[in-house]
N, C-alpha and C positions, 0 to 999 in steps of 0.2 A: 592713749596707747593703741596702737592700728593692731588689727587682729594679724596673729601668723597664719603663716601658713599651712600650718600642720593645725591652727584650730579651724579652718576655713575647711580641709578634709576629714576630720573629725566631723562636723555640723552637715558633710555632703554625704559620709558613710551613714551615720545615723540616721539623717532624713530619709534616702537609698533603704535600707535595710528595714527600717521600722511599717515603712511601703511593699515593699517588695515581697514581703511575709502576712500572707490571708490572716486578717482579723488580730494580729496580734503584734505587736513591736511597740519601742519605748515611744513617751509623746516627746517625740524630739522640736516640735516648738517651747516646750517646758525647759529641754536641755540646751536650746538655742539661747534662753532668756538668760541660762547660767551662765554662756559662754561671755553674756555683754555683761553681766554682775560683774568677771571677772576680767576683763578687760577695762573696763567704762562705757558708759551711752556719747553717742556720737550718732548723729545722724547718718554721715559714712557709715559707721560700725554697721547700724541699724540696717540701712538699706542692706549691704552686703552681706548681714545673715539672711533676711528674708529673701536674697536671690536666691542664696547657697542653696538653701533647703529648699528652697519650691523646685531648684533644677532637679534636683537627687531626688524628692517628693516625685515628681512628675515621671522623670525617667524611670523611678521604681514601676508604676504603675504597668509600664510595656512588659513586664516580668509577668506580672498576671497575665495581661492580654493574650501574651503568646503561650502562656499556659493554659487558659482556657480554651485557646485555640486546639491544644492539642489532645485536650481532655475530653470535646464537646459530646464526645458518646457516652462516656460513663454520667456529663452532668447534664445530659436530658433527661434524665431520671428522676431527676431532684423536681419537684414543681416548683419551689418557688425561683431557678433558674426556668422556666418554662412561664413564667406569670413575668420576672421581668425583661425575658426573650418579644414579648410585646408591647412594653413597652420601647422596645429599641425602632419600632416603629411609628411611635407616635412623633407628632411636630415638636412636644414639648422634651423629646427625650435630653437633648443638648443640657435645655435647662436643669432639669433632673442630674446630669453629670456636674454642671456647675454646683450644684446646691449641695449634691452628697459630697462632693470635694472640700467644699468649705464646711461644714458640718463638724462640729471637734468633737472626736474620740470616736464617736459611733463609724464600723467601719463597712461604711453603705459603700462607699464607690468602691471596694474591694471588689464586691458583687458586681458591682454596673461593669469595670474592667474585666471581670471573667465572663461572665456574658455575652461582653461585646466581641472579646473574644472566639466564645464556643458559636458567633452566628457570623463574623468576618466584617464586623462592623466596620464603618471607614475612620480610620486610625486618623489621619491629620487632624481633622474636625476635634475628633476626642481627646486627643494629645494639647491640641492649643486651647483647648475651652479647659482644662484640668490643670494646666500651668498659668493661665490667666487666676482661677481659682483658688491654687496653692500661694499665690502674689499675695490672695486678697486674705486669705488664711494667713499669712505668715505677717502682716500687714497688724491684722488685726490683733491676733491673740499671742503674738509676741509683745506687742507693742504693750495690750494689756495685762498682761501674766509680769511685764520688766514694773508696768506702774504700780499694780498690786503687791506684788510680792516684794518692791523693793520697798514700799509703805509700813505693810504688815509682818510680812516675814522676811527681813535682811536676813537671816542666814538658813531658815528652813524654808520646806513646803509647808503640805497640810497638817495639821494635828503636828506639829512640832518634828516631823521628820524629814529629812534631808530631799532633796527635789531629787536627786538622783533613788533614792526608795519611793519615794511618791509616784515618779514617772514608770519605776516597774508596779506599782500597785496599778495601779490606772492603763496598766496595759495587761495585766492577767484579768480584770473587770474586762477591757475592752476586747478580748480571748472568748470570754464564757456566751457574751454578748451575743458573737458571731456565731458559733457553734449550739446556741437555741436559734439563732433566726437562719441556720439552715437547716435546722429539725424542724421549726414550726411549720405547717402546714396552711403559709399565708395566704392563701389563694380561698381556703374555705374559712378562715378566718375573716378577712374583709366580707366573705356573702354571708357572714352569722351578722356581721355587721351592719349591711345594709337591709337584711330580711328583718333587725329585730324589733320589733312594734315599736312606736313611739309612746314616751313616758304620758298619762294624761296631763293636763294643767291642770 
């Protein structure tokens, strides 16, 4: 059965929204895996959720961007926006965007988008390396969340509850996450780390 239409923007709003909102929204590759449970797998199907969502995925992203752009005075205050304002410098930053983009749950490229943001990073470059990445995300952990879950849990998520409560659980987790790693004080925390003696053998 070929997905509708109306579930093809269901899977773009969700992906859109659960992006687009700093550190917290549902894992809509979890609710993308429901939409194929409930259709059937098909390689079509397959491929045409992981577009859906990595478009809506990606295009959230410019929501930050341009809110950090317009925030950048109040978030150079923050140090760890000032710790990774430096590395938007380095060769490897691209990479960094790649890696926090694919990265499931932790909401790192939240950060890299408001940053790159608050300093007028070059948007194409960041835009296509983050939709290439959401490919590789959707790729992946749809493909394995449809195998696993449809092995072990045909009709729930985790602990016997429904994907739909699971995905809000795992998005109040992914909430609290963000909201200490912009309290923590990472910049002196990596120099406790490298200042601290090594263990003897």
């Amino acid at each position: 059965m070929a997905l509708s239409l109306l579930s093809i923007l269901f899977l773009f709003v969700i992906a859109f929204i659960s992006n687009a909102t700093p550190f917290f929204g549902a894992s809509y590759t979890l609710l993308a895996t429901t939409v194929l449970f409930a259709y059937g797998f098909t390689i079509n199907a397959f491929v045409l959720v992981v577009l859906v969502t990595a478009i809506g995925a990606s295009l959230a992203k410019l929501v930050l961007y341009y809110g950090g752009k317009s925030a950048k005075g109040q978030l150079r205050k923050n140090r760890n926006v000032n710790l990774l304002e430096r590395w938007l410098r380095h060769r490897s930053f691209l990479a960094v965007v790649f890696v926090t983009a694919v990265i499931p749950g932790l909401p790192l490229d939240d950060y890299v988008y408001i940053v790159a943001g608050a300093n007028s990073a070059k948007l194409v470059r960041l835009f296509t390396v983050t939709f290439l990445a959401k490919l590789v995300k959707g790729f992946i952990e749809i493909g394995l969340e449809y195998a696993s879950f449809g092995q072990i849990f045909p009709e729930t998520g985790l602990f016997g509850l429904s994907r739909l409560v699971t995905s809000i659980l795992l998005s109040v987790v992914f909430l609290l996450f963000g909201i200490v790693f912009f309290k923590l004080d990472m910049e002196k925390l990596f120099s406790r780390l490298k200042h601290q003696p090594a263990e003897p053998i």
